[in-house]
Structures are given as C-alpha cells and as structure tokens.
N, C-alpha and C positions, 0 to 999 in steps of 0.2 A: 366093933371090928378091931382087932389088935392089929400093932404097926408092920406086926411082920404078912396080914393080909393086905394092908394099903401098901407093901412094898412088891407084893405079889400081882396086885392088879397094876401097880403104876406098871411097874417089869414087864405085865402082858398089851397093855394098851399101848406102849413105847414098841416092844415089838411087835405089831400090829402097824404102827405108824410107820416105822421103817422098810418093813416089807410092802405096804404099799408105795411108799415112796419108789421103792426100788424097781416096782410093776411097772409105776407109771413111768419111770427115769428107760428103761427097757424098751414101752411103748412109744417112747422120742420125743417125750416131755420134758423140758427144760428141765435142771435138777432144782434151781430153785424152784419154780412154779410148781413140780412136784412136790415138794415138801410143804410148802401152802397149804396145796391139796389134803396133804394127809395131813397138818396137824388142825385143816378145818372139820376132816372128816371126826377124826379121833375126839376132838372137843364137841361135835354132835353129837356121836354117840357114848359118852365118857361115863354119864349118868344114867345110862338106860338099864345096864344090869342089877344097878343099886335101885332106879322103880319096879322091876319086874319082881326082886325079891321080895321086895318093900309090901307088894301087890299079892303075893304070896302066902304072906304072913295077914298083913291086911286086921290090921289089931285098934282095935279102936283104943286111943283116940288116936286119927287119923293123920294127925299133925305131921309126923314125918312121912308118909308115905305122899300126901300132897305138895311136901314143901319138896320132895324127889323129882315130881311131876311138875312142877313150877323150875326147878333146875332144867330137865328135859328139856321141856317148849321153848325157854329163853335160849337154851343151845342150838335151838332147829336153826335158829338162822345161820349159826356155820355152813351147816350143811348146803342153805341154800347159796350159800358164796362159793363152796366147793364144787355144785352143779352149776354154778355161773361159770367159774373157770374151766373144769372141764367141756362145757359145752359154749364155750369162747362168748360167754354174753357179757354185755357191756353194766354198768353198776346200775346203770336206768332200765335193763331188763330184768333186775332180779328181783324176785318177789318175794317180801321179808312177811 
C-alpha cells in the first residue's frame, strides 16, 4: 500500500469518527463521551477493510491475511466498550 493510500484511509476512518461523534453529540450525548464512542467504534473496525481484502486475495502463504484477523479480534473489544457505553453498562457488564 503506498503512503498516499494510508493517508486516504486514515482521512476516511477520521471522517467517519467525527460524523459519528457529531450523530451522537445531536442525539444528547455528552461530547466527551461521544468521542469515546467513536474513537472505540473506529479502532474496532479500523482493520476490517484490510481482512476482507486480505480475504479476497486469500494467497497462500496465509501469514498476512491471519495476522489481519488476529488485528480484528483483539480490536472487538473496542467495540464492546463502545456498546457498554452506549447502552450505559457498567465495566462488570461488559463482555470482553
């Protein structure tokens, strides 16, 4: 990937992050606590486009497309801190 595509994606997952933010800040989320949210969401999904491509190609040997997948899973837990907060659970309800 050349730098001017990792400046492309960084560019679109940042605005991504701030239009959610701005959803949630709208829907009468704290503006801190919105951006939480979005930079838990965006850090879960940050590496999903890079497995699906990965998965795509799908070229043996395998190495990068699993070490994509192993990026992935470690980032789910974002996400579940992101549905913690948005659905107001406490750090003992959330399932990592």
């Amino acid at each position: 990937m050349s730098s001017d595509e990792t400046s492309l994606e960084f560019d679109m997952f940042e605005e991504m992050r701030r239009t959610l933010t701005h959803m949630l800040i709208e829907e009468g989320r704290d503006p801190i606590e919105a951006e939480r949210i979005s930079f838990y969401v965006m850090q879960g999904l940050r590496d999903v486009p890079k497995l699906l491509n990965a998965l795509g190609r799908a070229k043996k040997p395998y190495t990068e497309t699993l070490g994509l997948l192993r990026d992935v899973l470690e980032n789910a837990s974002s996400l579940g801190r992101a549905r913690a907060m948005l659905l107001g659970l406490g750090d003992d309800q959330v399932v990592h």
